[in-house]
Backbone bond lengths (Angstrom), bond angles and torsions (degrees), N, CA, C in turn:
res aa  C-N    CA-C-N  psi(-1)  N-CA   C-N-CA  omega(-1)  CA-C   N-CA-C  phi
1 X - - - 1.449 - - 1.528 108.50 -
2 X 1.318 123.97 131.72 1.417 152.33 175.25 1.876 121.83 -95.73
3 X 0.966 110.30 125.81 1.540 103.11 -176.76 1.721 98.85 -156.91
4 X 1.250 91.65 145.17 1.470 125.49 160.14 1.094 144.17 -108.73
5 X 1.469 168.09 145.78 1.586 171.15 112.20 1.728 97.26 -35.63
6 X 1.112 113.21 129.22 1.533 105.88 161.92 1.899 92.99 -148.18
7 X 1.537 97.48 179.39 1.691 92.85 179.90 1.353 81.17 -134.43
8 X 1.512 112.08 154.46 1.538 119.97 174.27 1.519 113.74 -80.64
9 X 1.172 118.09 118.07 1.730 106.67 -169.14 1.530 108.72 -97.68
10 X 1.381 119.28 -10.35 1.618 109.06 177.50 1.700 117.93 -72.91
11 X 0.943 122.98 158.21 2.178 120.59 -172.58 1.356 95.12 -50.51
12 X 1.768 108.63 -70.21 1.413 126.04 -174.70 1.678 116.92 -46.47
13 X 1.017 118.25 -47.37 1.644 121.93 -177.68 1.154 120.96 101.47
14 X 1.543 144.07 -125.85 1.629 146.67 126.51 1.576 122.99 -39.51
15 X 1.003 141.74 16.40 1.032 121.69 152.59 1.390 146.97 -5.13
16 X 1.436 131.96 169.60 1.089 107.17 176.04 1.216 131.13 -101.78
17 X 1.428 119.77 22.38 1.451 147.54 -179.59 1.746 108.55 -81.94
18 X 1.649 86.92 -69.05 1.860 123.97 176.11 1.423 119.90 -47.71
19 X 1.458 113.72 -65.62 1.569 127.79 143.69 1.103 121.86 -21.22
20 X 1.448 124.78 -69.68 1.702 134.32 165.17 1.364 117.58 -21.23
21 X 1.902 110.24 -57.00 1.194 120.28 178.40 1.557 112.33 -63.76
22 X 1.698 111.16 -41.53 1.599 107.97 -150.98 1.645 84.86 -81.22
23 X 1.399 139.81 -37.08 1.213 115.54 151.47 1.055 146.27 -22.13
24 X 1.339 109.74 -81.70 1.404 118.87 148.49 1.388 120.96 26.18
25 X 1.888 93.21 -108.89 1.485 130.87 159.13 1.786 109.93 -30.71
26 X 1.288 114.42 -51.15 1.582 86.66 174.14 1.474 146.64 -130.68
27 X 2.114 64.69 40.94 1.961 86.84 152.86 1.474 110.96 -94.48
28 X 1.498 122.59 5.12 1.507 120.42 -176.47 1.845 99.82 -92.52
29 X 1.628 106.85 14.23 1.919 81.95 163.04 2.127 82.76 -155.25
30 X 1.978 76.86 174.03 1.236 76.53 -155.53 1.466 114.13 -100.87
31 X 1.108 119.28 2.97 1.594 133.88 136.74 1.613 105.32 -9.45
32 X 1.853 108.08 136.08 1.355 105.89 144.51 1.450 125.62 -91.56
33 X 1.097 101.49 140.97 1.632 117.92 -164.96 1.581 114.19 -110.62
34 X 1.224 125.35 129.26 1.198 121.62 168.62 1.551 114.38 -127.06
35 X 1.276 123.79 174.87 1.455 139.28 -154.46 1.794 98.57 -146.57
36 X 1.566 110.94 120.23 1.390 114.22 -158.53 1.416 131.36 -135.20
37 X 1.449 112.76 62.25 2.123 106.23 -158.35 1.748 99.90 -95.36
38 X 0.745 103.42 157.82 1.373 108.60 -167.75 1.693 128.00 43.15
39 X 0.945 79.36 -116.15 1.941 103.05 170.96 1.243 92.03 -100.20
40 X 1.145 166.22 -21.31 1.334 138.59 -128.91 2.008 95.35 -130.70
41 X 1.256 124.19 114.51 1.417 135.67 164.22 1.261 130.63 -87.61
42 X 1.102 152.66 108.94 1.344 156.19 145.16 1.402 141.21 -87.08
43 X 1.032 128.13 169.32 1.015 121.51 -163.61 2.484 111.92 -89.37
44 X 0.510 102.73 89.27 1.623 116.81 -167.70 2.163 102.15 -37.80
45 X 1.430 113.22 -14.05 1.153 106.99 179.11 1.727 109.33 -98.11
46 X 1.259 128.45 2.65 1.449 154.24 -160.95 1.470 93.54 -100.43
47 X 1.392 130.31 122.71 1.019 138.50 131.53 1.905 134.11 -63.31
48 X 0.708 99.84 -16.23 1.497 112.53 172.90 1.952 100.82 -89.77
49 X 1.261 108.09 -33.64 1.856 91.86 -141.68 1.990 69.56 -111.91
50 X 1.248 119.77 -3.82 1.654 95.62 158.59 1.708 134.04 -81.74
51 X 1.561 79.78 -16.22 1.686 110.05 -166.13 1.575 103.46 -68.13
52 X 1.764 103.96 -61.70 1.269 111.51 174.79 1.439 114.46 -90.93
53 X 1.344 96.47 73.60 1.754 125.72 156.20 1.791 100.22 -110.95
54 X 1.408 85.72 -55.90 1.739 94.95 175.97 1.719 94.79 86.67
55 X 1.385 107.62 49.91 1.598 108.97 -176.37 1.585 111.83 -72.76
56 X 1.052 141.21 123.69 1.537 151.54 151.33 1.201 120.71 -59.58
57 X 1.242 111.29 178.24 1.525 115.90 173.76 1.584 105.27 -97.30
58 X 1.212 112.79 148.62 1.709 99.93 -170.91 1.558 114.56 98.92
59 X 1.198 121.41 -42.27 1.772 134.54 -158.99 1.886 93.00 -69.84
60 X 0.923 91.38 129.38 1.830 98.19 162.30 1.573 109.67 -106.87
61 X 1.544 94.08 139.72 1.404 117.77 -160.81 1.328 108.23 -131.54
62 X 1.478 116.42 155.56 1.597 105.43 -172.96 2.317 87.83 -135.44
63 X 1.314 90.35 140.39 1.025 113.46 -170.17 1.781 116.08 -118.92
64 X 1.502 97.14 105.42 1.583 105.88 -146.49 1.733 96.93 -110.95
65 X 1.380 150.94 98.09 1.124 146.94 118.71 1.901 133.45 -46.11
66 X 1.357 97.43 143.52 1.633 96.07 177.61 1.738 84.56 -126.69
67 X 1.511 123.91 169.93 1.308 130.35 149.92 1.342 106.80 112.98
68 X 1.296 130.77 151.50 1.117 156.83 -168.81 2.283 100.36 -24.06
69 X 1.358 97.30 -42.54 1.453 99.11 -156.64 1.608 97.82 -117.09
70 X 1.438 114.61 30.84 1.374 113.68 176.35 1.547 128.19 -61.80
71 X 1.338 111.08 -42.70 1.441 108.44 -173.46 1.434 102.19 -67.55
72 X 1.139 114.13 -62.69 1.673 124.00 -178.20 2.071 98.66 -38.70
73 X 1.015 114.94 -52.84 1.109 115.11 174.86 1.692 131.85 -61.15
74 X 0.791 105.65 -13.65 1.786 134.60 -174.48 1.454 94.57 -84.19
75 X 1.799 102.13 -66.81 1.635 97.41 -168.41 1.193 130.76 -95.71
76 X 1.423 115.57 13.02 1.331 132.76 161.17 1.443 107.51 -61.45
77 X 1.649 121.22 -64.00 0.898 152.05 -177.89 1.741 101.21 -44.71
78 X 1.497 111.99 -52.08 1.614 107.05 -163.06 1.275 92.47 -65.24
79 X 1.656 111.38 -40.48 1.800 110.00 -158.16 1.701 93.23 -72.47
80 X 0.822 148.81 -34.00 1.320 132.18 -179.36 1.646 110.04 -62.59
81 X 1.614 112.83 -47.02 1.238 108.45 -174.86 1.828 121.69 -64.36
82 X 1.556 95.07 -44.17 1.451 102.53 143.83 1.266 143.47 -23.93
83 X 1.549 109.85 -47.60 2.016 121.52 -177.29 1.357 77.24 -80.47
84 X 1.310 171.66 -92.42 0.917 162.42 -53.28 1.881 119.47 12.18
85 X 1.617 94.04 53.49 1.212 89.73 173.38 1.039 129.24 49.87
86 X 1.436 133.19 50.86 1.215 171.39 -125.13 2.393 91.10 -41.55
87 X 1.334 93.55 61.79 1.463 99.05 179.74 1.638 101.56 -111.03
């Protein structure tokens, strides 16, 4: 298992634009991936269960893969959350 801290840097946060992408991105490995603010875990390939995180801009999030292609998958993921989704 692989994990990260990242902070969401766009105003909006997860959205349903932003989300789309961070989906996206980590349906391209085959790692399970999860999406992590507080207490509350989901599944990071779910459009519904990323949404209702209710992520902001500002919110730090931890970005948890297990499986063969985890790290690569982790930091794909930060660097996207990082660009802030080129908004």
């Amino acid at each position: 298992m692989f994990t990260k801290s990242v902070t969401v840097q766009n105003q909006v946060g997860l959205h349903a634009r932003p989300a789309t992408f961070f989906i996206q991105k980590a349906n391209e490995f085959k790692s399970s991936i999860w999406l992590e603010k507080e207490e509350r875990r989901v599944n990071a390939k779910s459009l519904l269960g990323v949404l209702s995180l209710g992520i902001m801009g500002g919110t730090d999030i931890k970005i948890i893969a297990s499986g063969v292609d985890e790290e690569q998958a982790v930091d794909a993921l930060v660097a996207l959350v990082e660009s802030g989704f080129a908004e």
